[in-house]
Structure formats: structure tokens, C-alpha cells
C-alpha positions as CSV (number, residue, x, y, z in Angstrom):
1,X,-59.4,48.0,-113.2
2,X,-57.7,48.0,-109.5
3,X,-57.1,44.6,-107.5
4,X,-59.6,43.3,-105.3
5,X,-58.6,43.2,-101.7
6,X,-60.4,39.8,-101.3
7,X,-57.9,38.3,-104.4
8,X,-55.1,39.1,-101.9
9,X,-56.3,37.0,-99.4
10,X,-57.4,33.9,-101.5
11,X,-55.3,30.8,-100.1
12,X,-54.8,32.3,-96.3
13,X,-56.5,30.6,-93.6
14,X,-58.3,33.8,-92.0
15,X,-58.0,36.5,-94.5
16,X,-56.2,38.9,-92.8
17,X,-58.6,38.9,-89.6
18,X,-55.5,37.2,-87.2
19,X,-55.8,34.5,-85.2
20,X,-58.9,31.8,-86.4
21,X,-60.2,32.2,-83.2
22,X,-61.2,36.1,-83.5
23,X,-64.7,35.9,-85.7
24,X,-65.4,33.1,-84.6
25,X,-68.7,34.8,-82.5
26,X,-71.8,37.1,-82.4
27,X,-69.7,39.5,-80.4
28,X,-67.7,40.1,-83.8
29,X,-71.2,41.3,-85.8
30,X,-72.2,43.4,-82.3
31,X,-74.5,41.1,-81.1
32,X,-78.0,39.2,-81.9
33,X,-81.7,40.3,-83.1
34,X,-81.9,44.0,-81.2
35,X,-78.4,44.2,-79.4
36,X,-77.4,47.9,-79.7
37,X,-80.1,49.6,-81.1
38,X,-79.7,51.9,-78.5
39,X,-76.4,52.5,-78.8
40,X,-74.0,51.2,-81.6
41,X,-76.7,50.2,-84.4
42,X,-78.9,52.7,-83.9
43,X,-78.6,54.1,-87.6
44,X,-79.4,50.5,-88.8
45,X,-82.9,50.4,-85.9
46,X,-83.8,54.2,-87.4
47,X,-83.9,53.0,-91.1
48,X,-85.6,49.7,-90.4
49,X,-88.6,52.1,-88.5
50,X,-89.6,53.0,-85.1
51,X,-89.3,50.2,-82.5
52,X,-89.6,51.6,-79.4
53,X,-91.6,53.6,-76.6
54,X,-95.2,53.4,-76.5
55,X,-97.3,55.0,-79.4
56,X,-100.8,56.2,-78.9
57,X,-103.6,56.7,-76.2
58,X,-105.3,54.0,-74.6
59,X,-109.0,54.7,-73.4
60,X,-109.4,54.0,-69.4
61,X,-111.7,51.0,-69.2
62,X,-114.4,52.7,-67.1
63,X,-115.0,55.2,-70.4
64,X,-114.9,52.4,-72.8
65,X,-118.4,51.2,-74.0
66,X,-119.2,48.6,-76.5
67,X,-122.2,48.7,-78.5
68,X,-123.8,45.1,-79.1
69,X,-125.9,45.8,-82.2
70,X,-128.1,43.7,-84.7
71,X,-128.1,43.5,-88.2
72,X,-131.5,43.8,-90.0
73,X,-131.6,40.6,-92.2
74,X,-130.7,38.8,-88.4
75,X,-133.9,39.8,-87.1
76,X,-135.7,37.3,-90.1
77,X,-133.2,35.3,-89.7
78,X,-133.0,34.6,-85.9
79,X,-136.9,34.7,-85.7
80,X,-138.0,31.2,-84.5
81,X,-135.2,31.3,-81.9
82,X,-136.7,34.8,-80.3
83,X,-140.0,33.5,-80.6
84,X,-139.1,30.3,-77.9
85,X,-136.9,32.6,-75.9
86,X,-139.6,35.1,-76.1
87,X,-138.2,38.0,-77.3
88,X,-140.5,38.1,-80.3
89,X,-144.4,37.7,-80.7
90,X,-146.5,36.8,-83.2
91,X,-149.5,39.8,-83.6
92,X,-152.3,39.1,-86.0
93,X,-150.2,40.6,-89.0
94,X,-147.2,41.5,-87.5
95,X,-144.5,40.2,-85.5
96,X,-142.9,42.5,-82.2
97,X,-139.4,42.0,-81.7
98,X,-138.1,43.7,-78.3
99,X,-134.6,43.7,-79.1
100,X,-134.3,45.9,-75.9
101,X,-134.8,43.2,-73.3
102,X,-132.8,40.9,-75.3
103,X,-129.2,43.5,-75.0
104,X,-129.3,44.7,-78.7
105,X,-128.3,48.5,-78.2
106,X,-128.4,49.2,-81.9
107,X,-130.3,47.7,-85.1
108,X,-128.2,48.2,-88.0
109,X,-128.8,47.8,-91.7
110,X,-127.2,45.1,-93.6
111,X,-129.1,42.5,-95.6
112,X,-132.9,42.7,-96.7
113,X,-136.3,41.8,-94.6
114,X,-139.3,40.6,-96.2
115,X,-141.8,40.1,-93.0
116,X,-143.3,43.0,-91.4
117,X,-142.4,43.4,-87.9
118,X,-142.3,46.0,-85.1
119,X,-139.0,46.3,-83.7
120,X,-138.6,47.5,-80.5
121,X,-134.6,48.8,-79.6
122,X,-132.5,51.7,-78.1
123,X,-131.5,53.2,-81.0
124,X,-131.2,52.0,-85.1
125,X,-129.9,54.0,-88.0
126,X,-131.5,55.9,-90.7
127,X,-131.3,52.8,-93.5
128,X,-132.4,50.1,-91.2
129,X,-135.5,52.5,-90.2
130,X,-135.8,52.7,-93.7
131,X,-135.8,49.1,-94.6
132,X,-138.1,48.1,-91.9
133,X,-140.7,50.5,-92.7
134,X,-140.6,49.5,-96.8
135,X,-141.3,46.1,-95.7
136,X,-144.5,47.5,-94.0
137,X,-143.0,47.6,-90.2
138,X,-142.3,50.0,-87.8
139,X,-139.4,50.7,-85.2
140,X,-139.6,52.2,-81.5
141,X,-136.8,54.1,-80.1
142,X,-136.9,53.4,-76.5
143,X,-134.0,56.2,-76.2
């Protein structure tokens, strides 16, 4: 088994790298954090995965929308709060909810509903329709 070169150097002050002053530095490793990943550690920045230059599309904000929806268990949940703000009214059997004039967009289906209620909103998808009606309700589409 060949000589390490390190064994060579065991007992000398700066093992073989001149005067003590010489790696003494960052400029003796190329620099800190992302010094050179352009140019002389570029093979290092390529392995470790892409760093730089933008990725992707960005919408313009006048074609972004946001849908503020409404889960159906919320409705039961949330129900003496929209009866003071008015939102919701009590009907002999049946309570109206006019999620419409409240901002709700979309009534969604998570979570299960016991009352019967008549749900007025823009636009709801098939398993809260579905829901709402099995509990004896029904749901307007104002769209």
C-alpha cells in the first residue's frame, strides 16, 4: 500500500501550502454561500439543482379571481349568526339562507346538515346539491 501524501507533511507548520499566511481566507475556498456559481463553481450550483432565473407564469392581477365559497356543514353551523345579521330567515318549516347577499360565490360540500333549509347562492356543486336536498331542502342558483 503507497504513502499517504498527508504522512509527508505531519510535523510541518503549513503542510506544504507556503507561507502560514496563504489559506488563511474565503478567497482560498473561492468565496462564501453563492460566490461563483456563475462562473468557477458552476458544476457544484448544477448538481445541487436549479437556482436561478425565474420559473413559471404569473397570472396578471386583473384576470385573477378568487372564489369565496361555503362549506355545507357551515351553513348549520353559522346559523344563529346569519339569522341576527339577517342573512337567514326562519320560514314555517324551513330556514332561507341567501348566501348571495352575504359574498358566498360557491356552496361546497364538506361535513353533514340535518336542518332543512333553502339556500340561496351563485353556484354549488353536485354533492352539496345533493346533501341539501336529502335533508329535505332545496338550493337556487342565482347564476
Amino acid at each position: 500500500m503507497a504513502k499517504k501524501k498527508v504522512k509527508k507533511f505531519r510535523g510541518s507548520k503549513t503542510c506544504g501550502g507556503g507561507s502560514k499566511k496563504k489559506r488563511r481566507g474565503k478567497g482560498s475556498r473561492g468565496g462564501v454561500g453563492n460566490a461563483g456559481s456563475h462562473k468557477h463553481h458552476y458544476i457544484k450550483e448544477m448538481k445541487m439543482g436549479r437556482r436561478f432565473g425565474k420559473y413559471g407564469f404569473t397570472r396578471p392581477p386583473e384576470v385573477q379571481y378568487e372564489q369565496n365559497t361555503i362549506n355545507v356543514e357551515e351553513i348549520e353551523l353559522n346559523l344563529s349568526e346569519f339569522l341576527e345579521k339577517g342573512i337567514a330567515k326562519k320560514e314555517s318549516d324551513m330556514v332561507t339562507v341567501d348566501l348571495a347577499s352575504a359574498g358566498f360565490d360557491k356552496l361546497l360540500g364538506k361535513g353533514r346538515i340535518k336542518g332543512r333549509f333553502r339556500v340561496i347562492v351563485g353556484s354549488a356543486s353536485e354533492r352539496a346539491i345533493q346533501k341539501i336536498e336529502s335533508a329535505g331542502g332545496v338550493v337556487e342558483l342565482t347564476r
